[in-house]
C-alpha positions as CSV (number, residue, x, y, z in Angstrom):
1,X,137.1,136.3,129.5
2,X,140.2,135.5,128.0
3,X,142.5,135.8,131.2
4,X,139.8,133.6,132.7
5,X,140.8,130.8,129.5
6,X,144.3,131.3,129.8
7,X,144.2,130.7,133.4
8,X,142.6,127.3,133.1
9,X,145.0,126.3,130.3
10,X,148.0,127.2,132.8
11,X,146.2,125.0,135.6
12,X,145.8,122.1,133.0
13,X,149.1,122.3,131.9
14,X,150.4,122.4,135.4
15,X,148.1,119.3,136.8
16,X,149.1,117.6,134.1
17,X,152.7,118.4,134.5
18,X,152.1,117.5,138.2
19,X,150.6,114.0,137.4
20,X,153.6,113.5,134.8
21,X,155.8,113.4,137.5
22,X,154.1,110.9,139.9
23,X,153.8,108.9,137.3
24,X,157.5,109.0,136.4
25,X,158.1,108.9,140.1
26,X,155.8,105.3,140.5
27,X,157.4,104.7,137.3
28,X,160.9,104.6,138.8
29,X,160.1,102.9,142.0
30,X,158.4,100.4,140.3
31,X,161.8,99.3,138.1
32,X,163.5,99.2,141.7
33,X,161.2,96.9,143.0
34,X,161.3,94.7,139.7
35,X,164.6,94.5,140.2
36,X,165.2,93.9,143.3
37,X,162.3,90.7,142.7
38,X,164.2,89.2,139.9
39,X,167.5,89.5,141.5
40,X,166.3,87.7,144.6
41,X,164.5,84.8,142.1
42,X,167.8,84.7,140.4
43,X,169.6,84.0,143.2
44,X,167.2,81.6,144.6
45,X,167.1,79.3,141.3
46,X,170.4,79.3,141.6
47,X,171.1,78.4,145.0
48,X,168.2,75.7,144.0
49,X,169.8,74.2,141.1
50,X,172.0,71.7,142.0
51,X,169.4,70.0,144.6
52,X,166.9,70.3,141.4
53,X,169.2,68.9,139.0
54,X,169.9,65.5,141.1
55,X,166.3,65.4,142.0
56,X,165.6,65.1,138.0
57,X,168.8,62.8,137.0
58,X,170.9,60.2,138.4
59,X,174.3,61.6,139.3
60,X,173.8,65.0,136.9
61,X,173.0,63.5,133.7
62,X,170.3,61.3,132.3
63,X,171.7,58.3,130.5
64,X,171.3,58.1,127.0
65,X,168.0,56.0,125.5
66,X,168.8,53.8,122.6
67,X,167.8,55.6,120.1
68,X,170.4,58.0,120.7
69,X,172.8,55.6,121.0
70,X,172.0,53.6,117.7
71,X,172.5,57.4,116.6
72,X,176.0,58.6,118.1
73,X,177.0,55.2,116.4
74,X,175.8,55.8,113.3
75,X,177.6,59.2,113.1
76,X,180.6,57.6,114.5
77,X,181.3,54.8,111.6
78,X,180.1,57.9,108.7
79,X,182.9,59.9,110.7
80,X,185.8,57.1,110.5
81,X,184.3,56.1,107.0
82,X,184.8,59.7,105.2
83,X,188.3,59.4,102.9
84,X,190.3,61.8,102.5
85,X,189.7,65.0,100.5
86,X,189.7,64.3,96.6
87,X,191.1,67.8,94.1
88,X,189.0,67.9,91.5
89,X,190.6,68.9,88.2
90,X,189.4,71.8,85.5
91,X,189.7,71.5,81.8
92,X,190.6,74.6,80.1
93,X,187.0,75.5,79.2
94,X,186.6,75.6,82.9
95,X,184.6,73.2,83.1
96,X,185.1,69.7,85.7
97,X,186.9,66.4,84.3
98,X,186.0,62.8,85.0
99,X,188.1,61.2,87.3
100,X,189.5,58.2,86.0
């Protein structure tokens, strides 16, 4: 009775093994065929991309609303308005002196 046991446990063990590998085997051929999709939609968006990029903008680029604008300007004058870099001094206590 026990031969008869241990026999079934070896046929379990080696369906199961058997089944492991087509698994790992559908497994593999499955990543080669994912990649072999995504490399051909890669290479399609990018053939596709300039003819989608001027059918979304004029010339490339979309111009800028106003809002933006008003914004780049307002960034420019803080830019040119910034002086230059001021030391500040340490008393001896370590602590930070009033500028005059």
């Amino acid at each position: 009775m026990e031969i008869a046991i241990i026999a079934l446990i070896l046929i379990s063990i080696g369906i199961q093994f058997l089944f492991a590998r087509i698994n790992a085997r559908i497994i593999r051929e499955s990543i080669v065929l994912l990649d072999r999709n995504l490399a051909e939609a890669i290479k399609e968006t990018l053939e596709n991309l300039p003819e989608a990029i001027k059918a979304n903008f004029v010339d490339g680029i979309e111009p800028p609303n106003p809002i933006q604008e008003f914004i780049a300007q307002m960034m420019r004058e803080r830019m040119s308005s910034v002086g230059g870099i001021t030391e500040v001094s340490k008393a001896i206590d370590g602590k930070f002196e009033k500028q005059p």
